[in-house]
N, C-alpha and C positions, 0 to 999 in steps of 0.2 A: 745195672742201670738201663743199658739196653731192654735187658728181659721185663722191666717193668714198663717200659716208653711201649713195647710191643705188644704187651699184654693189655694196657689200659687203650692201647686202638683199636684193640681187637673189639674188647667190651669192654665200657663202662660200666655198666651196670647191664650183669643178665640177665635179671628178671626183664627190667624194661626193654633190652634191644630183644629178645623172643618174644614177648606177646606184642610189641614192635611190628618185629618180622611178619609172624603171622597173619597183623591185621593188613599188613602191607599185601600179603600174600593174596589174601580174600579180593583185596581191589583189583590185582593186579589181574586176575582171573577176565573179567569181561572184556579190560582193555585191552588183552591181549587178542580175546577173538574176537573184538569188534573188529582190529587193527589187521588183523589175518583177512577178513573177510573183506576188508579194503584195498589188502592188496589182491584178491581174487587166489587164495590158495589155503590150503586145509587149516582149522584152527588149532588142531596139535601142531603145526611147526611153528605157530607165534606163541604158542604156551613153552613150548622146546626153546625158541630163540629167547622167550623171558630169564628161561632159567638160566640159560648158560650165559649171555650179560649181566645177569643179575649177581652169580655167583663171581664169575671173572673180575669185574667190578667192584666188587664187595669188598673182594681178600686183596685186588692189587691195584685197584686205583688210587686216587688222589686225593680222595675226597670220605672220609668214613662216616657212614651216616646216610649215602646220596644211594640211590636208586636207579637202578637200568632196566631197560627191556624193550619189547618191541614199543615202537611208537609210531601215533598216526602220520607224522612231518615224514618218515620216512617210508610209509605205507605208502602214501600215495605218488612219491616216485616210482616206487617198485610196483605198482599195477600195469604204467605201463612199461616197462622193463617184462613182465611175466605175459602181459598180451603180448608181443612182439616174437617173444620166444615160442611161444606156443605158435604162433602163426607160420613161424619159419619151421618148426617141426611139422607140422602139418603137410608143409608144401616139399616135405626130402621125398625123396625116391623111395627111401624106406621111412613113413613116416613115423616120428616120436611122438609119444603120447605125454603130455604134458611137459612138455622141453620147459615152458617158458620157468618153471620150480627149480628145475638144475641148472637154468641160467642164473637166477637169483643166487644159487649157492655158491656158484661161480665167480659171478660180480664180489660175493661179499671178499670172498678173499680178494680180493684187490683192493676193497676199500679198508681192511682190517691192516695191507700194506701202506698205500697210503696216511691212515691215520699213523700207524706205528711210527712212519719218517717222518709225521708232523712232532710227533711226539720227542725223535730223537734230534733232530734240528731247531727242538725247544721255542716250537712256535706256539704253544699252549699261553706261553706269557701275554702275550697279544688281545688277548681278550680283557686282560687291564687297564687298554687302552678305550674299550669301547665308555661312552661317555653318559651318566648318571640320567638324564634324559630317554635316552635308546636304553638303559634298562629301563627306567616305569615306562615306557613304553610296550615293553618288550610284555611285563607282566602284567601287563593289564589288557593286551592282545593276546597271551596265552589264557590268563584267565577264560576273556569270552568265548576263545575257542573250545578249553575246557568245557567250558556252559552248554554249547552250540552241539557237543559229541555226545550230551547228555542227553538231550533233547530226543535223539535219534534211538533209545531205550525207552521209549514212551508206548504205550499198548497202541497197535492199529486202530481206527475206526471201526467198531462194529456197523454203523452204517454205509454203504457202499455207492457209488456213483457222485458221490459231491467233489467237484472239482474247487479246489483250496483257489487256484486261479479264477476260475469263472464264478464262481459262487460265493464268497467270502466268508458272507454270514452265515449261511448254512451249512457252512463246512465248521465255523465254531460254534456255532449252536451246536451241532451234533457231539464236536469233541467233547464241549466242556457239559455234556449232558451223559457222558458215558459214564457208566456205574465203575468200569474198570480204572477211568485215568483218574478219578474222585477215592478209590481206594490206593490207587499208587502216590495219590499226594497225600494222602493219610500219613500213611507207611514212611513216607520222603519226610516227613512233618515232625514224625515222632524221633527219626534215626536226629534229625539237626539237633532236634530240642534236647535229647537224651548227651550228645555232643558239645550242646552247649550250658549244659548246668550239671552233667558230671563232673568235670574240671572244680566246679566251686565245692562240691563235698569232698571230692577224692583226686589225686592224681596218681595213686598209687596202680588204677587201671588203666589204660588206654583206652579214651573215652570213643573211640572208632569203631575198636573192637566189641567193646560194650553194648554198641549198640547195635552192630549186624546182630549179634545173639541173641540178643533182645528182640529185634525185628522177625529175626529167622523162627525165634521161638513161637512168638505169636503166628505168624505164618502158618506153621507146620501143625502146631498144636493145634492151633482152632481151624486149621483147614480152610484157608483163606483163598482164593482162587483169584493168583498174581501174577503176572509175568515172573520167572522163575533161570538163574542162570542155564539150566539148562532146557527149557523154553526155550530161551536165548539162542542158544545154540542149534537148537534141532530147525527152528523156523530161518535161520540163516545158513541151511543148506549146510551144517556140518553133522555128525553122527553119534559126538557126547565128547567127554573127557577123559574117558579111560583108553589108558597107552601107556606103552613099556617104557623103556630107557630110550634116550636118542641111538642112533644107528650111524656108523660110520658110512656116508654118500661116495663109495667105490665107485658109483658109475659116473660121477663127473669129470673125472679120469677119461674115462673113453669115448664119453660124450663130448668132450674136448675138442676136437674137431669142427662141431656143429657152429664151432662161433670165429670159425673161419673165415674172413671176410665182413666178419659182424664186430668183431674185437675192437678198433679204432673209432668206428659208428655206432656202436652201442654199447658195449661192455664197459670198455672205460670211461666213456663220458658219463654213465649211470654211475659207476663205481667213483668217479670224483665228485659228481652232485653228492652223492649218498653219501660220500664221508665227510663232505663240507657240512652237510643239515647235522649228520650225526655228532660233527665236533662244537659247532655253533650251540648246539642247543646244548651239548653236555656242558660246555666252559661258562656258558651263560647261566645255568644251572649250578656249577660248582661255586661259581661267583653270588649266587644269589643265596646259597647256604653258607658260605663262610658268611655274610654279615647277618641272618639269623641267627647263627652259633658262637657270631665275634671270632671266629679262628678262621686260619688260612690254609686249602689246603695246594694241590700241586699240580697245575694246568698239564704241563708235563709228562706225568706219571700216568693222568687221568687218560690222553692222548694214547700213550702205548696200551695201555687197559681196554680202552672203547676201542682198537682196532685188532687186540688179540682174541677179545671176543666174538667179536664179529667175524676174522678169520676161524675159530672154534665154530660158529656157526655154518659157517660155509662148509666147513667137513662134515660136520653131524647134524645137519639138516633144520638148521634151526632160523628162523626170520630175523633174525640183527638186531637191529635198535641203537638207543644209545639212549641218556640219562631221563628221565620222567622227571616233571618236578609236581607236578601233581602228587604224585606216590613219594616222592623225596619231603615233601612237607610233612605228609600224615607221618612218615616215619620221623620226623624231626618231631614235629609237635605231639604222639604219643610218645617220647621219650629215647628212640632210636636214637645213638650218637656213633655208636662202637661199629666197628667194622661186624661185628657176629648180626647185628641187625639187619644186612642186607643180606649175608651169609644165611641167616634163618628163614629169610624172608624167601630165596631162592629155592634152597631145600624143602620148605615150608610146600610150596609151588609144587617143585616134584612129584611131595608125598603127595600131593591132590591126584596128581594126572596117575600114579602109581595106585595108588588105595584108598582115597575118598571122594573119587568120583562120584558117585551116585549122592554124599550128603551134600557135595560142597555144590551141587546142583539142583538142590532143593531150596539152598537162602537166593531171596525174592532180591530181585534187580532192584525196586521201591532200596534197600537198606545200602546198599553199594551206591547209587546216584547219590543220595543224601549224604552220604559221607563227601564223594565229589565237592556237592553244590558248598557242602562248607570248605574244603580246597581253596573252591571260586571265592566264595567270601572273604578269606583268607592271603590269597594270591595280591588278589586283585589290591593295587596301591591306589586306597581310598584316598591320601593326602595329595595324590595328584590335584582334585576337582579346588585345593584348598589353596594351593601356587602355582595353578597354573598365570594368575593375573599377578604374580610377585615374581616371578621370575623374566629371564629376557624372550622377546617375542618372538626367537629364533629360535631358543629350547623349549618352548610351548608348542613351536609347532611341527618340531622334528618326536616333542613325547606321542603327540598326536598321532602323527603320519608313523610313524614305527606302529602303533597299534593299531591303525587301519590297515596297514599292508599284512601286518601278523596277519588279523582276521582273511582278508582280500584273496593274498598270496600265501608263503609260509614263511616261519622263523628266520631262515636264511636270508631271502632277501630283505625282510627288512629288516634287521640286522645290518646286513652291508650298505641299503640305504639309508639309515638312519646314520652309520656312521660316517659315510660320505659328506649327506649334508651337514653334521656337525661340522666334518673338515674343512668343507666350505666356509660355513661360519667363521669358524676359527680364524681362518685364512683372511677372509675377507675382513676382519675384526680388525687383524695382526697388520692387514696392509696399511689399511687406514692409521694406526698408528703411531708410522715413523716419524722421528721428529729430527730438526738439526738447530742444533741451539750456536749463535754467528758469533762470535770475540774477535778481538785483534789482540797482537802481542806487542811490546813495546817495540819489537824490531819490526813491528809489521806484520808481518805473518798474520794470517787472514785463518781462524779455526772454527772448523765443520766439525761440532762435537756432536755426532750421531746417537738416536738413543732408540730404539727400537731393533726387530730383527729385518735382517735385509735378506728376503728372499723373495723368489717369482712373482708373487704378488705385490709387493712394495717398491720394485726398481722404477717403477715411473713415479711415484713418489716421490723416490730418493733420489733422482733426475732431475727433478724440477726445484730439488732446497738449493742449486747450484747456481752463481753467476757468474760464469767461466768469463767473459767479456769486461768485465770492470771488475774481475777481484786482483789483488795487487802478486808482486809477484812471489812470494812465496807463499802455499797453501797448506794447511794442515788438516785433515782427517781424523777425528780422535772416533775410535772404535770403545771407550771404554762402556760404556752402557749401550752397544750393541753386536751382535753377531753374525759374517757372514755364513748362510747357512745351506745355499745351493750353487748350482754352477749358474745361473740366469743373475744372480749376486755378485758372484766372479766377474760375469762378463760385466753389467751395470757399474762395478767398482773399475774395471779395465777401460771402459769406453769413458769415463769420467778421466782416470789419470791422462788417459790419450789424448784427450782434448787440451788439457791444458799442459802437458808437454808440448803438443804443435805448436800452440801460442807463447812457447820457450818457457813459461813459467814452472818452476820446483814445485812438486808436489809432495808430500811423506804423508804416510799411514800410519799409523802411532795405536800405542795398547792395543793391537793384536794377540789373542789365544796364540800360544804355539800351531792348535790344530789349525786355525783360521789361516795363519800364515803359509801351513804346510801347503793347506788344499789348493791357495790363489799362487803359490809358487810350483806348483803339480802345474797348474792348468797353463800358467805364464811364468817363465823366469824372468823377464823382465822385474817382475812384481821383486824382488829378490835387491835391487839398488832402492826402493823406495820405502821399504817398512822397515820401523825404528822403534825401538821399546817394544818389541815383543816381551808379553809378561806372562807368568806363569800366575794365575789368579783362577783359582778354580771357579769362579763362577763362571767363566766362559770354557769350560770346555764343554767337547760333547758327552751329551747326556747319556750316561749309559746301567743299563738296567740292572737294577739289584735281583730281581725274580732271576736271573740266571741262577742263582746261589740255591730257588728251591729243590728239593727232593722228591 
């Protein structure tokens, strides 16, 4: 039974997860060396750092079916991370030549630590918390940035001197009059369309791959004169794609030294950004494939994977990364489900930078954007535009604001802002809600039946349902439809008994949680002569997670 759970993760179907892989493999090509090129270092070691995330990920992640490699959210931490380094080699007594590359490799190992203890102190689950808003946000800010990195594969201006700033018009007169960018949205035109009405004759191909080959064929056969991946590459200052195996990086070992006094100031603090962007986008990512595929996979699992790889990279020279969801679609939606799908897709990668360098540099950038742009199409949560005016006007404007700060900033922070200000929300929703509904009993007793949660936000609320001055003299508290839930509660509940013990009147606390009693007799034992009916009713205790239980 085992052997079948582990074989059907491996692959589902092998046809589909290898031509899957492959067509992942083809994408994965430019954005690795655009992504290299962003962070200012050779585009063999973002095609190296692809493979070895790609492959790490693949066989022991969390997620089977999901995609890794280098990524631009993490690119552009690392550029300056590698200028700094390079500047500080420059300035040794004996200087190094390109220090800032071995500090990268350096760094990663620490963040490849990092993640791993995120992973084994099972803080993965946390991303469960982030709130349905801050994701369409999140992917519809990744979308446009998708879009926006596309752009940037566009053929130069054949005309020269127009300033896009000072001249406007004559800077798009000229674009959109170039013979070049008129064949490159041909070519973009044909790959969507071929993309998008394969599917209705056949699904038995991967309409992705269908169509690079399609594209590439025309290309090469008719001699089409295109921007070309390895164009690509040669005019961005790299040398091509052919390169051996990764190499084990011995000399970071001895170079070791170098970041002597640098270590607290720069090392770590990159290596904790870098693992932060890396795990945010991976969990966010693994979150937004489980409800394409309706399965669940393992925040967790994914955590120690995306930081061993990235430790893998830091020894063997490779740029890190973490999960793509760009590339985790195309392989979800050409049929990729199985773990052999990112497996092939890795390997796939290899054999490129191994032995088909020269062909896999001949298919036209036109057929790769176009796959992208339907990504974008894809990605992008068009039903946002349809509730944003049915939902509340605090989640309209946290979807919002996540997806301009995506664009703005990167993943990470809005991510953490977005989920701030839901908290806020939340908070501020929660406060306003306390209620105390007043009775008296036949013996008198004056009852405060509470019904909301009493925490930081709510004690001046629940302060003010009191009339300590004219209530009689025995008081009651009923907690059943509420819960003490911070120490600012505690005290709130404390400063209430206190008051009207001074004014000699009996107070009692009634249906108390066991926990609720623990925590306000932790804080005060006083509280210990005044609470009565402590009840064991599971609806009041604390909430506690079931994700602990994944694998």
């Amino acid at each position: 039974m085992l052997l079948q759970k582990t074989i059907k993760n491996f692959t589902q179907n092998p046809k589909n997860d290898i031509l899957s892989g492959i067509t992942v493999a083809l994408a994965l090509v430019p954005e690795a060396v655009a992504f290299a090129f962003v962070a200012g270092i050779d585009p063999l070691v973002g095609l190296y750092g692809a493979f070895m995330m790609g492959i790490i990920t693949s066989l022991f992640g969390g997620r089977p079916g999901m995609i890794s490699g280098a990524t631009g959210a993490m690119a552009v931490v690392m550029v300056a991370l590698v200028a700094k380094g390079n500047e500080v080699g420059l300035a040794l007594e004996a200087p190094v030549e390109n220090l800032g590359l071995q500090w990268l490799f350096i760094t990663l190992l620490f963040v490849g630590i990092i993640q791993i203890l995120a992973g084994v102190f099972r803080l993965g689950k946390f991303v469960r918390l982030i709130p349905h808003p801050v994701m369409m946000g999140f992917v519809n800010g990744l979308a446009i940035v998708i879009f926006k990195s596309q752009l940037g594969l566009f053929p130069e201006l054949a005309t020269e001197g127009i300033s896009f700033t000072e001249n406007m018009g004559a800077w798009f007169t000229a674009f959109f009059s170039s013979i070049d960018f008129w064949k490159m949205m041909g070519l973009i035109g044909l790959t969507m369309a071929i993309m998008y009405g394969l599917p209705k004759l056949t699904k038995k191909i991967p309409a992705a791959l269908a169509a690079i080959v399609v594209v590439a064929a025309i290309v090469i056969f008719g001699k089409v004169e295109v921007s070309t991946v390895g164009s690509f590459i040669t005019d961005g200052g790299g040398t091509g794609l052919q390169g051996g195996l990764p190499t084990f990086q011995d000399q970071i070992f001895t170079l070791f030294y170098t970041i002597k006094g640098h270590f607290w100031t720069t090392i770590l603090p990159f290596a904790g950004i870098l693992a932060a962007i890396g795990l945010i986008e991976s969990l966010m990512t693994l979150n937004l494939i489980d409800e394409m595929t309706e399965t669940r996979g393992s925040g967790n699992r994914e955590c120690i994977a995306q930081g061993s790889a990235n430790m893998l990279n830091g020894f063997f020279g490779g740029m890190g990364g973490c999960a793509m969801i760009g590339q985790s679609i195309i392989n979800i939606n050409s049929g990729g489900r199985g773990r052999l799908s990112g497996a092939a897709a890795a390997i796939a990668l290899l054999c490129f930078i191994l032995f088909a360098a020269p062909l896999i540099e001949q298919i036209p950038i036109a057929a790769l954007v176009g796959v992208m742009f339907m990504v974008v199409i894809g990605t992008f949560a068009w039903s946002s535009f349809r509730i944003l005016n049915k939902i509340p006007l605090s989640d309209a404007f946290v979807l919002i604001a996540v997806s301009f700060i995506t664009v703005w900033q990167d993943l990470a922070i809005a991510v953490i802002a977005g989920v701030i200000m839901s908290a806020l929300s939340f908070a501020w929703n929660s406060a306003t809600r306390i209620r105390a509904r007043k009775s008296v009993k036949e013996d008198g007793t004056k009852v405060y039946a509470i019904w909301g949660p009493l925490f930081f936000g709510s004690t001046t609320a629940f302060n003010s349902k009191f009339d300590i001055a004219t209530d009689p003299e025995k008081i009651e508290i009923d907690f059943i439809e509420s819960k003490v839930s911070d120490h600012s509660g505690v005290e709130a509940l404390r400063n209430i008994a206190n008051k009207y013990m001074e004014q000699g009147k009996q107070v009692k606390l009634t249906h108390l949680s066991p926990d609720c009693k623990e925590m306000l007799v932790k804080w005060n034992p006083e509280f210990e002569n005044i609470i009565q009916d402590a009840i064991d009713d599971p609806r009041y205790h604390v909430v506690t997670s079931m994700l602990d239980s994944e694998v």
